[in-house]
TIDO-289404 format. One line per 8 residues: number of its first residue (from 1); for each residue x, y, z of C-alpha. Coordinates in Angstrom, 2 decimals, always signed. Layout:
NUM = X:Y:Z  ...
***
This chain:
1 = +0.00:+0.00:+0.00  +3.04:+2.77:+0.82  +4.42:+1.64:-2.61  +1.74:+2.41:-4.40  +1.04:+5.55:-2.70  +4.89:+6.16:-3.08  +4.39:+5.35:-6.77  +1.16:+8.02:-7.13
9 = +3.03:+10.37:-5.47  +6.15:+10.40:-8.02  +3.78:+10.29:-11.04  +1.91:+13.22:-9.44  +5.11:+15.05:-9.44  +6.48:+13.85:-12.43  +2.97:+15.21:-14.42  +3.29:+18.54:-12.52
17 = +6.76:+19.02:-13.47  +6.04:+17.98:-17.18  +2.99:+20.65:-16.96  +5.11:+23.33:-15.50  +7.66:+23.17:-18.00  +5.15:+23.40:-21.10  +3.30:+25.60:-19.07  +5.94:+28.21:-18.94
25 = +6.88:+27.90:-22.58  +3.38:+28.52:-23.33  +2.71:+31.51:-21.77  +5.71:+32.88:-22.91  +4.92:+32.71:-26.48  +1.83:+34.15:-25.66  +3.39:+37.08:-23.90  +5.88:+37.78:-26.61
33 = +3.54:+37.83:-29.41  +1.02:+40.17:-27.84  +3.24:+42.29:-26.39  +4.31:+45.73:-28.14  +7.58:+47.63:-27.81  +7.69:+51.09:-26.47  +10.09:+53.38:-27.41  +10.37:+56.72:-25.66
41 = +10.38:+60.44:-27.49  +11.19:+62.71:-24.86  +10.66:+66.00:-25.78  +14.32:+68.04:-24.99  +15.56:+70.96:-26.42  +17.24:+69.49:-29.23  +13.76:+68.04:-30.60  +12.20:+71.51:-30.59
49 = +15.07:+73.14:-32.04  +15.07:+70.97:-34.97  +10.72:+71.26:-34.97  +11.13:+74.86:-35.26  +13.86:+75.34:-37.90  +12.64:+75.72:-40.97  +13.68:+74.27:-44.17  +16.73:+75.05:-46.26
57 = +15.45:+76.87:-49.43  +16.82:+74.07:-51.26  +14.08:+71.67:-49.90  +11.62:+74.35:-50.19  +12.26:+74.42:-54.00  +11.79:+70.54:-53.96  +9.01:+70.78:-51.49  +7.04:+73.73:-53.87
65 = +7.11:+71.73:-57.12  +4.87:+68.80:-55.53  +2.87:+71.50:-54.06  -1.15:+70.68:-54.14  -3.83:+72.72:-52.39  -7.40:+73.29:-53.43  -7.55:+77.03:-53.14  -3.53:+77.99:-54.45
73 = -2.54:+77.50:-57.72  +0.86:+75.60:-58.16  +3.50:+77.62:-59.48  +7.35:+77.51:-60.56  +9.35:+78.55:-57.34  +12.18:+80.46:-58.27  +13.81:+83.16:-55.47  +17.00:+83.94:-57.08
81 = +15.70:+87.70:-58.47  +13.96:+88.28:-55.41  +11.03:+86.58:-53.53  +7.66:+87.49:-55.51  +3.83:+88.08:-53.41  +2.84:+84.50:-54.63  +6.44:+82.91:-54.24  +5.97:+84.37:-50.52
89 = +2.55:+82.91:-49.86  +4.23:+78.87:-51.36  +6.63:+79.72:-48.83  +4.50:+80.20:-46.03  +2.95:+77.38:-46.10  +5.69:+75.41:-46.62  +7.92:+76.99:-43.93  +5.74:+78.48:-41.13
97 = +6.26:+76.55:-37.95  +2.40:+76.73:-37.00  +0.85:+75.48:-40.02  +3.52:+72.53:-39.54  +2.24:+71.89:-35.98  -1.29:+71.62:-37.59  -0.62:+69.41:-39.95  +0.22:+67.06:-37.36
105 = -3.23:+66.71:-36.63  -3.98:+65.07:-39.97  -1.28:+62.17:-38.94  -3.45:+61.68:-35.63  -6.93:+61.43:-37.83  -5.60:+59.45:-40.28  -4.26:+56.93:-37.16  -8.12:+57.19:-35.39
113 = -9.31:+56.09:-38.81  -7.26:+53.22:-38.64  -8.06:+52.26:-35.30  -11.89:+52.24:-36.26  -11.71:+49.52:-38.50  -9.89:+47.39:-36.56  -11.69:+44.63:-34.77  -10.71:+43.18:-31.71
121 = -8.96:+40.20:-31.26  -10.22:+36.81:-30.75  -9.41:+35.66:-27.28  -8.06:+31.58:-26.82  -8.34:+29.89:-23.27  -6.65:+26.92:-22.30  -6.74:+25.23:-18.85  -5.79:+22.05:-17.29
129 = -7.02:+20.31:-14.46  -4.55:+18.24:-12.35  -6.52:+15.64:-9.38  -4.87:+15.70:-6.08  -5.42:+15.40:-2.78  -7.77:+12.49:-1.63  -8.10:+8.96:-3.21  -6.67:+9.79:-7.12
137 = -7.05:+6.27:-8.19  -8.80:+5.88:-11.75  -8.95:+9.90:-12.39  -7.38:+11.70:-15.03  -6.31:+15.18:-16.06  -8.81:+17.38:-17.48  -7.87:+19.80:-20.51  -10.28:+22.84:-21.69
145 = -9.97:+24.74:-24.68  -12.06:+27.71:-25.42  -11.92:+30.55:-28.43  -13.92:+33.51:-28.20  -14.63:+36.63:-29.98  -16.85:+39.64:-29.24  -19.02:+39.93:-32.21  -21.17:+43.16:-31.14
153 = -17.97:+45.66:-32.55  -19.45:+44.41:-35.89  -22.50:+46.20:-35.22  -21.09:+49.72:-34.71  -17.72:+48.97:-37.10  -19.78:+51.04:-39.87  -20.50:+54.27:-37.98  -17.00:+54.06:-36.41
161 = -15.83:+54.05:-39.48  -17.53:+56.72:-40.96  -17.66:+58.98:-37.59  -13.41:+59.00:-37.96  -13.77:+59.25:-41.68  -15.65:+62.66:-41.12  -13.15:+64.01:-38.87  -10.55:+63.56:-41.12
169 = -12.06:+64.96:-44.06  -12.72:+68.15:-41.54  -9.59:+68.21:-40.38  -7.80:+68.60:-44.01  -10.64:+71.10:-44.93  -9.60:+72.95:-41.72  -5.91:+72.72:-42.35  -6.34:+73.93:-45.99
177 = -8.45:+76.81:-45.08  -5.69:+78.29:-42.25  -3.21:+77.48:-44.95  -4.67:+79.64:-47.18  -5.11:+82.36:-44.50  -1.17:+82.32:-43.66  -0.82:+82.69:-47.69  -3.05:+85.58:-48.27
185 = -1.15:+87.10:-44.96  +2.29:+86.64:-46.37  +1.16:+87.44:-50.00  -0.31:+90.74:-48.74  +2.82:+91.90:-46.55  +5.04:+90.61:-49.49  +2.67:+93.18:-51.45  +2.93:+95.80:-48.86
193 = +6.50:+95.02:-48.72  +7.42:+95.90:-52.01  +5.78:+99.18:-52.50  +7.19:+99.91:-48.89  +10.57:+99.99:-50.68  +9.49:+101.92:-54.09  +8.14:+104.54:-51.65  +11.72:+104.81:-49.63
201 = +13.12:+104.68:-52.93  +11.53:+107.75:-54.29  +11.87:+109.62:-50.67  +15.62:+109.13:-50.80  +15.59:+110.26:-54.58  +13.79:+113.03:-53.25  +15.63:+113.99:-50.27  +18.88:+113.87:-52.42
209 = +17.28:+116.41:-55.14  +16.41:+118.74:-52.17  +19.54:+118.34:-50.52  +21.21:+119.80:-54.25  +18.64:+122.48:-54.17  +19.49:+123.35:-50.59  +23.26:+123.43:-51.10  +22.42:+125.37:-54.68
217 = +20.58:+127.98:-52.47  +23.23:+128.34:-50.07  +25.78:+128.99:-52.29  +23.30:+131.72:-53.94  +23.14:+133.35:-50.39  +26.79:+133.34:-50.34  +26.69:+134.82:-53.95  +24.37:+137.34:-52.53
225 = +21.98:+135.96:-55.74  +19.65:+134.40:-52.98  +18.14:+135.46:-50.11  +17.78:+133.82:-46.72  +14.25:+133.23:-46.90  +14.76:+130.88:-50.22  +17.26:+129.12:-48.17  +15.02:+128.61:-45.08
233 = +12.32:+127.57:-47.67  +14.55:+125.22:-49.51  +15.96:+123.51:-45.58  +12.21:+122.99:-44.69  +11.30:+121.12:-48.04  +14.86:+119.19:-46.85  +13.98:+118.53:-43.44  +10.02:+117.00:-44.50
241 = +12.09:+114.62:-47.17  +14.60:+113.34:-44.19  +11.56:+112.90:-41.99  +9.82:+111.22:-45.15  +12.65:+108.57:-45.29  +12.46:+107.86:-41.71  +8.65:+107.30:-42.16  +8.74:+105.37:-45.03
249 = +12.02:+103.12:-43.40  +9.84:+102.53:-40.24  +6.99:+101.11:-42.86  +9.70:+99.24:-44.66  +11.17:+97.50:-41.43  +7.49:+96.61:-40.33  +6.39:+95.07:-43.29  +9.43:+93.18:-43.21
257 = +8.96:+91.96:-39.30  +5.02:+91.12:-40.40  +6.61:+89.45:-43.50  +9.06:+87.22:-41.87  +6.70:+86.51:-39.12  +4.31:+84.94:-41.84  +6.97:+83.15:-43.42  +7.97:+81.89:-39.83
265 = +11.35:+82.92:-40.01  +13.45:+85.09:-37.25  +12.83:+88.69:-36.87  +16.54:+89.65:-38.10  +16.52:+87.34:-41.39  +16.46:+89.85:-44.60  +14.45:+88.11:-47.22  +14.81:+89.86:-50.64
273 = +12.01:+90.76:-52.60  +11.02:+91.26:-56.75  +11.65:+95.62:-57.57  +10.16:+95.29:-60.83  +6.92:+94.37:-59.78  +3.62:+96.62:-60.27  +0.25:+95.33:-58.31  -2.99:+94.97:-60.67
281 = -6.11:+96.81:-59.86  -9.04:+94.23:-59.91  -12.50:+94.86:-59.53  -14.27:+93.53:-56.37  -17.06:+92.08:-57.00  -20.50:+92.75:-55.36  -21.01:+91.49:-51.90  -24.55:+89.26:-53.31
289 = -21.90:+87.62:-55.51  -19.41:+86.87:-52.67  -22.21:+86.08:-49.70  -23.72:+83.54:-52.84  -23.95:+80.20:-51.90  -21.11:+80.52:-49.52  -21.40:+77.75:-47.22  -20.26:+75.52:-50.27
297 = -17.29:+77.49:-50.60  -15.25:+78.23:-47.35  -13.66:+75.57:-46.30  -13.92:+76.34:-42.70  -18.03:+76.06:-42.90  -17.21:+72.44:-44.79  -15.10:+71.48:-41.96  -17.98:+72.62:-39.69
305 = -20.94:+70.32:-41.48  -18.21:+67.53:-41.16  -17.78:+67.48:-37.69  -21.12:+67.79:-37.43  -21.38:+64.21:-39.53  -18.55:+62.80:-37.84  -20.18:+63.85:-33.85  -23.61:+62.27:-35.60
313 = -22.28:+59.09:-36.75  -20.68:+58.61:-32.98  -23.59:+59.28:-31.35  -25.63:+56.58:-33.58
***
């Protein structure tokens, strides 16, 4: 009787050690093929330093000739004669640090997309029952497998799918329409910008002529051909064209600031712009012309009615 209990007792043992060993194994596989990695991105200084610098002009060249929006035209980018109003508004969008942190957004919609048609993951169960304890004559182990799935994500996969489909048509249509508004900005100071300079131009032109006149008249006072009242004439017309070019430099330097600041570039950066350029006078048109059918047309309103869709289809 001891040797057979001595017997059960080794065999006990010997099953429990077998089951321990594959059981291990197993539930390391399992672990190692539904774990993921992690891999850390601190944010240091270094990261944002390289976030915020913009691009050489070199990939900017590259970057303009793939260039695709809905409401800018494409167009050759070529800043070697200067940087013209529409060259400006390209680079704005390429380059400005804010429009890049938006576009991030369109990585994280295009991600929730993903993750709405994925379906979760069927779940497998395995147990085993070992006897002991008590009289374990005649009994044997017990094994259980079970595979399960949860079957009600099909019923909402559809609206899922179109709820993050929404969003991240409205988030392009967002990102597009404060693209364009950063264009029209830099495109208008660009504009601003360049008649800034014809106007210091033509002061300094003008302040030089006076300053002639003004050393003409002096020497005619000296000549005792003028009088002293032409020459305090001729220094007043001198001193409005000096305060002219100080106006007109001010205007120049601000454009400039605005101009850069558009572009997303430091405050101190000199970005040359096209002289022999002339702005067009268009005609505006009516406001019943510009108010018509409107909510078709800005792209912010579009965005709007496709939130709307998207916050509908997650609510159904």
């Amino acid at each position: 009787m001891k040797q057979q209990a001595k017997r059960l007792k080794n065999r006990f043992f010997k099953k429990m050690k077998l089951f321990s060993w594959k059981g291990w194994i197993f539930i390391a596989l399992v672990a190692v093929s539904s774990c993921a990695t992690y891999n850390p991105m601190p944010i240091t200084p270094e990261i944002v330093q390289t976030g915020l610098k913009a691009p050489d002009i070199n990939t900017v060249r590259l970057m303009a000739d793939e260039f695709k929006h809905p409401l800018l035209p494409p167009l050759p980018f070529d800043d070697r004669d200067g940087l013209s109003p529409d060259e400006a508004a390209i680079l704005a969008v390429i380059a400005n640090p804010t429009l890049r942190a938006v576009r991030d957004q369109r990585g994280i919609a295009s991600a929730q997309l993903l993750q709405a048609g994925i379906l979760p993951n069927p779940r497998l169960s395995y147990e085993v029952g070992v006897p002991v304890g008590g009289n374990t004559q005649g009994r044997v182990n017990s094994f259980g497998l079970g595979l399960n799935w949860d079957i009600s994500s099909l019923l909402s996969r559809s609206d899922r799918i179109k709820a993050a489909r929404a969003h991240a048509d409205s988030v392009d249509l967002d990102i597009a329409w404060q693209e364009w508004q950063v264009a029209e900005a830099a495109r208008r100071h660009a504009w601003r910008l360049i008649l800034a300079e014809k106007k210091l131009a033509a002061a300094k032109l003008a302040q030089g002529t006076l300053q002639q006149v003004w050393e003409e008249t002096k020497q005619g006072v000296d000549l005792k051909i003028k009088t002293t009242i032409e020459l305090s004439a001729a220094e007043t017309r001198l001193q409005d064209a000096r305060f002219q070019v100080v106006d007109f430099r001010s205007a120049r330097d601000q454009e400039r600031l605005a101009l850069n600041q558009s572009l997303g570039l430091p405050s101190d950066k000199i970005i040359p712009v096209e002289k022999n350029l002339f702005p067009r006078s268009l005609q505006c048109p009516s406001s019943a012309i510009l108010i018509k059918d409107v909510e078709n047309r800005r792209l912010d309103l579009l965005a709007l009615k496709l939130g709307y869709e998207s916050r509908e289809a997650q609510v159904r």
